[in-house]
C-alpha positions as CSV (number, residue, x, y, z in Angstrom):
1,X,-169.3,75.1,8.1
2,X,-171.8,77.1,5.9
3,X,-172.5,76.9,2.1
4,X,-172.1,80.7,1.8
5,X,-168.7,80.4,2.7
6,X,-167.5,76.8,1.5
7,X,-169.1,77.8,-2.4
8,X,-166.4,80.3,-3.2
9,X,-164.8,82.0,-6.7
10,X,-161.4,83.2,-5.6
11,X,-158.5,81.4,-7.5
12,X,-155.6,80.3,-6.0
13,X,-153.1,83.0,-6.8
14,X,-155.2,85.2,-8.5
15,X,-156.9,86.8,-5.3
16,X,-156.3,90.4,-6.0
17,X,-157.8,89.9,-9.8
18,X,-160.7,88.5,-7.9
19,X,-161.7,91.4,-6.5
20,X,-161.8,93.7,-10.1
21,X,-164.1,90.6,-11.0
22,X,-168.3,91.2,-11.5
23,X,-169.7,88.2,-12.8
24,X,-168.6,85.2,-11.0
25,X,-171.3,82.7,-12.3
26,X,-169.2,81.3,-14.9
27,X,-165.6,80.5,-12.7
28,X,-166.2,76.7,-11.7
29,X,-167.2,75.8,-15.4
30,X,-164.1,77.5,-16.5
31,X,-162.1,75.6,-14.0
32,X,-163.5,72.0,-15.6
33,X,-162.4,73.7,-18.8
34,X,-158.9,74.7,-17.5
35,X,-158.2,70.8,-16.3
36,X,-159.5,69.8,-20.0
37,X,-157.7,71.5,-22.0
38,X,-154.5,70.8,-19.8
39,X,-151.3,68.8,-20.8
40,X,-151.7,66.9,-17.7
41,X,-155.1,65.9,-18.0
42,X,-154.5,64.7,-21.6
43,X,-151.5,62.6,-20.4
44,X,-154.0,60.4,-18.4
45,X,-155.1,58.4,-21.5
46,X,-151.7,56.7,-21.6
47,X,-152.1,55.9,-17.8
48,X,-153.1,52.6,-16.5
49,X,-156.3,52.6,-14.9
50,X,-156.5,48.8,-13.9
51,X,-156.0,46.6,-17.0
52,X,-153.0,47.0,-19.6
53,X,-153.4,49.1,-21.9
54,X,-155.8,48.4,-25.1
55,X,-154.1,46.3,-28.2
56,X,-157.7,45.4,-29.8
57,X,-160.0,45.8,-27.1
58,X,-160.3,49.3,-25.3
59,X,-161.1,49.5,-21.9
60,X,-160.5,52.2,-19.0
61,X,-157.7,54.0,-18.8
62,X,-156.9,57.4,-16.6
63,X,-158.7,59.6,-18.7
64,X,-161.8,57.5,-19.9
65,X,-162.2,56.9,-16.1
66,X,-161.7,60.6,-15.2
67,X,-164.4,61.8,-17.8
68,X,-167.0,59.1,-16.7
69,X,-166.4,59.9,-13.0
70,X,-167.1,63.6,-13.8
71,X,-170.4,63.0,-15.5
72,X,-171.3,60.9,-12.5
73,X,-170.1,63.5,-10.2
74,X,-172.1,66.2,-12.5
75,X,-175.2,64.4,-12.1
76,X,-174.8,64.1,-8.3
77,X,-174.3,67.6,-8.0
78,X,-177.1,68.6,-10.1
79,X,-179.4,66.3,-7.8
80,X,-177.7,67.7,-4.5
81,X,-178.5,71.2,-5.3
82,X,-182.1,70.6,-6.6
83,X,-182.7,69.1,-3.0
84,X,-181.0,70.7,-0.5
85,X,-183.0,73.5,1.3
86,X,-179.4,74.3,2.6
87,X,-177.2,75.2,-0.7
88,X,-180.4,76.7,-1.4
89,X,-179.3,79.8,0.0
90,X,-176.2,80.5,-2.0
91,X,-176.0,82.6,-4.6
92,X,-174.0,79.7,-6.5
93,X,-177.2,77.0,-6.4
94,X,-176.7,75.9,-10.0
95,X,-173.1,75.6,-9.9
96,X,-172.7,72.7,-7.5
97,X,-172.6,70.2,-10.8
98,X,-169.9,72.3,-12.2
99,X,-167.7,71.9,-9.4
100,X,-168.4,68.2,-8.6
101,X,-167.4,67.8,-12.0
102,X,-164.5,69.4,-12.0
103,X,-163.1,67.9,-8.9
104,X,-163.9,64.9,-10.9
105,X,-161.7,65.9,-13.9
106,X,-158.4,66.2,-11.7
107,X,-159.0,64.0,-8.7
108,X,-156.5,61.6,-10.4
109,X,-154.5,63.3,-12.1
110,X,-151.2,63.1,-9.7
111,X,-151.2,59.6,-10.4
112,X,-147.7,58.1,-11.3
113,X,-147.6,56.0,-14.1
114,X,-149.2,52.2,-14.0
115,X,-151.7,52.4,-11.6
116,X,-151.8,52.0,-7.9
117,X,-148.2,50.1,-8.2
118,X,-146.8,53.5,-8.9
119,X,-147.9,54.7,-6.0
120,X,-146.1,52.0,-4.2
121,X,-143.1,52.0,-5.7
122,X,-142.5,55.5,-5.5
123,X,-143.1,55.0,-1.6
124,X,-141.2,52.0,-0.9
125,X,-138.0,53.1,-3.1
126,X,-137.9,55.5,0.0
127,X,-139.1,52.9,2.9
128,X,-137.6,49.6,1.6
129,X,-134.6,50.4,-1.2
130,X,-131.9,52.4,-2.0
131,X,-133.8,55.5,-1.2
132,X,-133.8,55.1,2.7
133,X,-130.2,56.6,2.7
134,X,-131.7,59.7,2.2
135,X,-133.5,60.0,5.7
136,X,-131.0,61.5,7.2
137,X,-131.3,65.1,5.5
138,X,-135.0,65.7,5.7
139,X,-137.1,66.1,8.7
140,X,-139.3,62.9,10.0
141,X,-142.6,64.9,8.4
142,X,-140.6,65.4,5.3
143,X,-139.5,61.7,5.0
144,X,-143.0,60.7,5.4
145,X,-144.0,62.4,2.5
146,X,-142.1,60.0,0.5
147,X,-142.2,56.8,2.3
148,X,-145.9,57.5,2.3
149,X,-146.4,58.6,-1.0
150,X,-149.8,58.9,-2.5
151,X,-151.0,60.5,-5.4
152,X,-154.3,61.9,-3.9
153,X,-151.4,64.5,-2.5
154,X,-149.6,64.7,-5.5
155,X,-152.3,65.9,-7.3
156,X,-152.7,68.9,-5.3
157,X,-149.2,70.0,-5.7
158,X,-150.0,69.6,-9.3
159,X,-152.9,72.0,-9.1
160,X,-151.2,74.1,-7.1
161,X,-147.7,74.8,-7.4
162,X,-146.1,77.1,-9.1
163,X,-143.7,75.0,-11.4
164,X,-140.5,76.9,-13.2
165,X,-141.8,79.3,-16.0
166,X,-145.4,78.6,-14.8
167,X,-147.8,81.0,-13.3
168,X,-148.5,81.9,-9.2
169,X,-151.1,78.9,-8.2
170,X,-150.4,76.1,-10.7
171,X,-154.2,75.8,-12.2
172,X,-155.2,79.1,-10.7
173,X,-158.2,76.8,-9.7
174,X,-161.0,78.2,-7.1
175,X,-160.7,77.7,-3.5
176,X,-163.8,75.7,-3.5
177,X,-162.8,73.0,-7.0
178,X,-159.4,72.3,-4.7
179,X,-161.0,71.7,-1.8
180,X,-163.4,69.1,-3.2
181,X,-160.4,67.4,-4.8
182,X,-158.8,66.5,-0.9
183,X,-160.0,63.4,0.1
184,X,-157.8,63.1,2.7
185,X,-157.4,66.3,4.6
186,X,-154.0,65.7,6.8
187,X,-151.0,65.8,5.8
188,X,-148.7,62.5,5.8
189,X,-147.7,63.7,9.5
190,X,-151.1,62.0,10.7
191,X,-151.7,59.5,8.1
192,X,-152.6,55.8,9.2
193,X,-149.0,53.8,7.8
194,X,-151.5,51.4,7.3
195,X,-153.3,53.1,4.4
196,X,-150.7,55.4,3.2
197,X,-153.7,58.5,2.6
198,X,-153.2,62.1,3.0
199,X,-154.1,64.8,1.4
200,X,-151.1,67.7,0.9
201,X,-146.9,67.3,1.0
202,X,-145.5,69.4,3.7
203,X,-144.6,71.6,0.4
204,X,-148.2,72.7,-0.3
205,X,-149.1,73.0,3.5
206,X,-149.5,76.4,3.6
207,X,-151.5,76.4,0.1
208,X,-153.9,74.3,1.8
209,X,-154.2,76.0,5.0
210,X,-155.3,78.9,2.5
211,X,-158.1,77.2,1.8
212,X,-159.0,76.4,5.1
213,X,-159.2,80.1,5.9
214,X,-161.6,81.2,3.1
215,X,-163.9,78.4,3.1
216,X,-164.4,78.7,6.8
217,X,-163.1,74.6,7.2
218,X,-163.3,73.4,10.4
219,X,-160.7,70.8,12.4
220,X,-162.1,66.9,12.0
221,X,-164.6,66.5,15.2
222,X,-162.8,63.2,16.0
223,X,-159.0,64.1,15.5
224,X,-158.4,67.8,15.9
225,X,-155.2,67.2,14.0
226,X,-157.2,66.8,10.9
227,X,-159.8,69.2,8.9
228,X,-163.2,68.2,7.7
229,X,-163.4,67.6,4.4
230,X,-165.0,69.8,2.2
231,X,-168.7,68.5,1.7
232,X,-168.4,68.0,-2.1
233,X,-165.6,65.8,-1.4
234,X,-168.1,63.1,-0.4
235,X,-169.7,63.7,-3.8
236,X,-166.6,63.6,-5.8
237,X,-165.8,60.5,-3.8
238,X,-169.2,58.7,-4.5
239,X,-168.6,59.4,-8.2
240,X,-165.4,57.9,-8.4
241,X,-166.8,55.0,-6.1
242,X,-169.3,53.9,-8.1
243,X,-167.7,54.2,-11.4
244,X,-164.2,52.1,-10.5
245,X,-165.9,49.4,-9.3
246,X,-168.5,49.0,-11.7
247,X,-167.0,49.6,-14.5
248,X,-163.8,47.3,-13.8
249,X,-166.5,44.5,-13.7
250,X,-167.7,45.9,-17.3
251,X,-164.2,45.6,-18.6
252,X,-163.4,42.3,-17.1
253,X,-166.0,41.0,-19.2
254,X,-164.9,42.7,-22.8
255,X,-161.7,41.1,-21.7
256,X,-163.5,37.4,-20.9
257,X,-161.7,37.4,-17.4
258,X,-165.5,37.4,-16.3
259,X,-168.2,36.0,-18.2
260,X,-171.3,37.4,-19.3
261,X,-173.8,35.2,-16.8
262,X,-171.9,36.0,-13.9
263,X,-171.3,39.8,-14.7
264,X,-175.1,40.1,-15.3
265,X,-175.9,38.5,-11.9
266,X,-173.1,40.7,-10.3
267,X,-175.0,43.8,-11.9
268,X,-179.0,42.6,-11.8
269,X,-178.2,42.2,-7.9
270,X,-178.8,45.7,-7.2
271,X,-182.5,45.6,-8.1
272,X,-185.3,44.4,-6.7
273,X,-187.6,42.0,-8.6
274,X,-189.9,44.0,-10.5
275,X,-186.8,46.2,-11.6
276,X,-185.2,43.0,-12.8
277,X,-188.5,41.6,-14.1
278,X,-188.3,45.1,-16.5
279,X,-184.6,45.0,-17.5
280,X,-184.2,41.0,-18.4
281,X,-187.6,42.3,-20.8
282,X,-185.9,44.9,-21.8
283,X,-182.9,43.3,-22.9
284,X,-184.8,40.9,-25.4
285,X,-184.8,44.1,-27.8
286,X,-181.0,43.9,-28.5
287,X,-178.9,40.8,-29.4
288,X,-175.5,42.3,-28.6
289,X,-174.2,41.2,-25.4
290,X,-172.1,44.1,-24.8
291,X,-174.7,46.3,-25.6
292,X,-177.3,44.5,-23.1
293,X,-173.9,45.0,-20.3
294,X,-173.5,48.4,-20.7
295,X,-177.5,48.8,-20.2
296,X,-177.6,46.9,-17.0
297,X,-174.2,49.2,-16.0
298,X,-175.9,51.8,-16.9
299,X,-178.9,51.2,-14.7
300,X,-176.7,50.3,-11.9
301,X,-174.9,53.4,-11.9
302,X,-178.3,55.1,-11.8
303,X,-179.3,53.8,-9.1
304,X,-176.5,54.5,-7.1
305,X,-176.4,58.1,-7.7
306,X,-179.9,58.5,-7.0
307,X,-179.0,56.4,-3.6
308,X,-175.9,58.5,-2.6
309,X,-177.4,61.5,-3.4
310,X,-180.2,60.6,-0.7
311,X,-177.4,59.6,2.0
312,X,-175.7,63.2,1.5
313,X,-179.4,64.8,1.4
314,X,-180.0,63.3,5.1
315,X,-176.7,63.3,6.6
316,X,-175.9,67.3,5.0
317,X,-176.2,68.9,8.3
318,X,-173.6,66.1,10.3
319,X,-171.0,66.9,7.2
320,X,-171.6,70.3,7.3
321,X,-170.4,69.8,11.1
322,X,-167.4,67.4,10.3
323,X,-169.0,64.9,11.7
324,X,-170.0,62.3,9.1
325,X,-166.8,59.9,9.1
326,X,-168.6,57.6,6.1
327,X,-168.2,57.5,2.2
328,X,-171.7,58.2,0.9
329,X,-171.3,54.1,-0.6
330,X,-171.2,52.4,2.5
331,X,-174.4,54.3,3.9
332,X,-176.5,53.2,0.8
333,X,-179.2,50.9,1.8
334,X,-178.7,47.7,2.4
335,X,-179.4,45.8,-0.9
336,X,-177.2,48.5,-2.9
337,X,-174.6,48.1,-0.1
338,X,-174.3,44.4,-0.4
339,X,-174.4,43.9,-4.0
340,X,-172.0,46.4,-4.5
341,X,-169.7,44.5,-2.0
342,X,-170.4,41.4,-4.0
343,X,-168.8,43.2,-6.8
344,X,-165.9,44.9,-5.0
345,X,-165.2,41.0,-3.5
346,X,-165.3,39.8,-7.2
347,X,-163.0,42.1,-8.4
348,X,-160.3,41.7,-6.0
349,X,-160.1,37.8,-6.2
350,X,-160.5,37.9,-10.1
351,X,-159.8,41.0,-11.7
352,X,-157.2,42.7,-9.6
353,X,-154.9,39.6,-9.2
354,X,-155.3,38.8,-12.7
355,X,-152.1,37.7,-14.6
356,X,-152.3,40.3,-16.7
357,X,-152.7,43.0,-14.1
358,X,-150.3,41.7,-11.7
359,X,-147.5,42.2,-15.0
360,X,-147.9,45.5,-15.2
361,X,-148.1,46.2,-11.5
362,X,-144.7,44.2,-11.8
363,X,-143.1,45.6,-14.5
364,X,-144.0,49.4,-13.1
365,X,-142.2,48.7,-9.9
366,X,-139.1,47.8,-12.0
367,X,-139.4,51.2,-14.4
368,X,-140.0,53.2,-11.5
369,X,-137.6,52.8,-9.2
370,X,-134.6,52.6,-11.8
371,X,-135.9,55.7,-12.8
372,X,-135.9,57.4,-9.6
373,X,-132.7,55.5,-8.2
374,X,-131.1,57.3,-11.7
375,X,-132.3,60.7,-11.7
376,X,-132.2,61.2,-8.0
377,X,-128.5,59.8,-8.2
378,X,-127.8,62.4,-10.9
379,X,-129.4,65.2,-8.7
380,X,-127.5,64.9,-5.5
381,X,-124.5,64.5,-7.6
382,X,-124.9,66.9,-10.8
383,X,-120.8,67.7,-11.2
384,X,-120.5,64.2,-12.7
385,X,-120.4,63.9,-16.5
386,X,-123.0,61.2,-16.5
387,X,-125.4,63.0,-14.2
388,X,-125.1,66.5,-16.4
389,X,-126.1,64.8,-19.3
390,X,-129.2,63.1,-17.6
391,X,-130.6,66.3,-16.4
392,X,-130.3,68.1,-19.5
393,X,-132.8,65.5,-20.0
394,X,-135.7,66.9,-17.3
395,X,-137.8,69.5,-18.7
396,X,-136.6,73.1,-17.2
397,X,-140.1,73.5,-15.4
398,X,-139.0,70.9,-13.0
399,X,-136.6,72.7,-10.1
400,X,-133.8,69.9,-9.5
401,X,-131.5,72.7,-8.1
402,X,-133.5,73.1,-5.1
403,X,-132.1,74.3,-1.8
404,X,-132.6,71.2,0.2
405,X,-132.5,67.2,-0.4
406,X,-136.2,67.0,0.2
407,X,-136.8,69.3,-2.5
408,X,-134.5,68.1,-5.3
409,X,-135.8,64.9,-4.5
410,X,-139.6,65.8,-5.2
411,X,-138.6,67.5,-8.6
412,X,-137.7,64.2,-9.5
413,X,-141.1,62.7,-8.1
414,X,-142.7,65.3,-10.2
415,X,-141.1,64.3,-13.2
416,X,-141.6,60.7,-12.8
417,X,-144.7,61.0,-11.7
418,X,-146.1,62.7,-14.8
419,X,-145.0,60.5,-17.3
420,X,-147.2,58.1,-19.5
421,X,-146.5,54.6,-18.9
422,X,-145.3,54.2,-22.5
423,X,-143.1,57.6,-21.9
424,X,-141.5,55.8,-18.6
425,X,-140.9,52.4,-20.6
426,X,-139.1,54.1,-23.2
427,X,-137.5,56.3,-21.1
428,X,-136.4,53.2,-19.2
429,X,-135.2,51.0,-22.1
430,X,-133.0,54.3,-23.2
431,X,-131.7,54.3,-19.9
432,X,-130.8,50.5,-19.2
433,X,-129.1,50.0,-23.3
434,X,-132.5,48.3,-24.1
435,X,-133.1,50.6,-26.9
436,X,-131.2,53.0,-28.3
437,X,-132.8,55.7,-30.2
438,X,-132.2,56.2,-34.1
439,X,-132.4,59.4,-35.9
């Protein structure tokens, strides 16, 4: 693969208008605007990010995360491109930021309702409950779609497909901000079952093989039923790395399920001692613990970029090849590597089985899969009276009249799958006699 190639303008569904274009310096900061000004983006501060959301104290959510990830992945970029003798020779240097970011902006953004557990449930209403009835009228790469489910894939078919009433394209996004949004670029045909990751449904297939075509993308080295990923992927990826897991340790502590000794230990761990030496001086000048937190976090996350941004700098020519199989993380050197381990260790024994985590990660699975096991229901069978009045319901943008089970079925996952969690709890209460609305 070549930068020349992989750094491109054309949008999705707006090739022709491409080529009546001039001036192309300006297209990936218009697509970071495009995803931030969009319904969808904005729905990701009622999302779960980890913790519940805020009642007095505010921590992450979809969209806080989201923004944060994008500065990080704005700031690799930026470094990347000063560096590399390689990008060097494209005519679209300075934009590398601007697409990092951007990649950053919509990388979750086809996440279901209440975290990961959405994810799951979606999947295992289709591999474990009453969905599995429905394997017999879709194909086996169809079925896996669903009993895989993973929003790293839904969120390309939200950038990408055109959606009732909507415009050829979804986003209209540039080849090049789409491909740096796949982290996983199979589809659900060669996933590992294991981890449940891939990168495009069987619906937005062809879509992606578009991209492969312009961007010159080659097949994975090691599996030639996969594609390489994109090298900005690995950027975007590093981003989102390096912000989850440090700043669920910085929330954990506004929230007292760590305390503040510990999660300064878990953060001063990444420097040597003279760094240390400097910081613990430095945080004399301010009494406010959460204000001395968020200055070791944001030293930490400093440090990290500046470390990831070295691993992509040496490694550019094997990922240009598709043959770096690493996230830029776990090549860091060994001091960043282990204290970030310390921290990802930490956060799955005390902040990810939390009580208060673990509720909502319950109580999502429950929402979910009524919801599904109803609207589904009402799409197979629309002459009922019940079922007409549920889908008058679904916004017209979503096509529940499709032509074949598997796509009825994912205009239901579409609509599910973009709610708010407090938009799928009401919706749920409604539908259960929990609450009835009052005009």
């Amino acid at each position: 693969m070549n930068w020349q190639q992989l750094l491109s303008p054309v949008r999705l569904g707006m090739e022709h208008y491409h080529d009546k274009r001039h001036d192309n310096r300006n297209q990936f900061q218009r697509d970071y605007d495009r995803l931030i000004f969009s319904s969808s983006f904005r729905r990701l501060q009622n999302k779960t990010q980890v913790f519940p959301l805020p009642g007095s104290i505010f921590v992450h959510n979809r969209l806080t995360h989201s923004l944060e990830v994008a500065s990080v992945g704005r700031s690799l970029g930026a470094e990347i491109s000063q560096k590399s003798s390689l990008i060097a020779k494209s005519k679209y240097l300075n934009e590398i930021g601007a697409i990092v970011s951007a990649s950053c902006l919509a990388h979750d953004m086809g996440n279901p309702p209440f975290g990961h557990s959405g994810e799951k449930a979606i999947a295992t209403y289709f591999s474990e409950g009453k969905g599995k009835s429905l394997k017999k009228d879709m194909s086996e790469a169809e079925w896996k779609d669903f009993t895989l489910f993973d929003g790293n894939a839904n969120a390309f078919r939200l950038l990408t497909h055109q959606f009732n009433g909507k415009r050829k394209g979804g986003f209209a996004l540039t080849y090049t901000t789409l491909a740096s949004v796949i982290k996983y670029p199979y589809s659900s045909s060669f996933a590992n079952p294991k981890k449940q990751k891939f990168g495009f449904f069987q619906s937005e297939k062809e879509a992606y093989y578009k991209l492969v075509e312009q961007l010159g993308i080659t097949t994975d080295s090691n599996n030639p039923n996969r594609f390489a990923r994109h090298p900005l992927v690995f950027l975007m990826e590093a981003a989102d790395d390096i912000c989850y897991q440090i700043m669920d340790i910085e929330d954990a502590h506004k929230l007292k399920i760590i305390d503040t000794e510990t999660t300064k230990e878990l953060f001063l761990n990444f420097f040597d001692d003279k760094r240390k030496a400097r910081i613990n001086k430095n945080l004399l000048l301010v009494d406010d613990i959460n204000e001395q937190i968020a200055y070791i976090r944001s030293s930490v996350i400093g440090e990290l970029i500046s470390a990831c941004s070295q691993v992509f700098l040496d490694n550019e020519q094997e990922i240009l090849n598709g043959n770096f199989a690493f996230s830029l993380i776990k090549k860091v050197p060994s001091h960043l590597k282990e204290a970030y381990e310390t921290c990802s260790k930490k956060a799955k024994k005390e902040i990810y089985s939390a009580e208060e985590v673990l509720d909502v990660e319950l109580a999502g699975y429950r929402i979910i899969q009524t919801l599904l096991d109803v609207f589904i229901g009402a799409t197979l069978e629309p002459d009922k009276a019940y079922s007409q009045q549920l889908i008058k319901r679904v916004p017209s943008q979503y096509e529940l009249n499709g032509d074949t089970v598997y796509k009825k079925v994912q205009a239901v996952i579409d609509y599910i799958s973009a709610m708010t969690d407090v938009y799928a709890l009401d919706l749920y209460k409604k539908l259960t006699g929990m609450n009835i609305a009052t005009v």
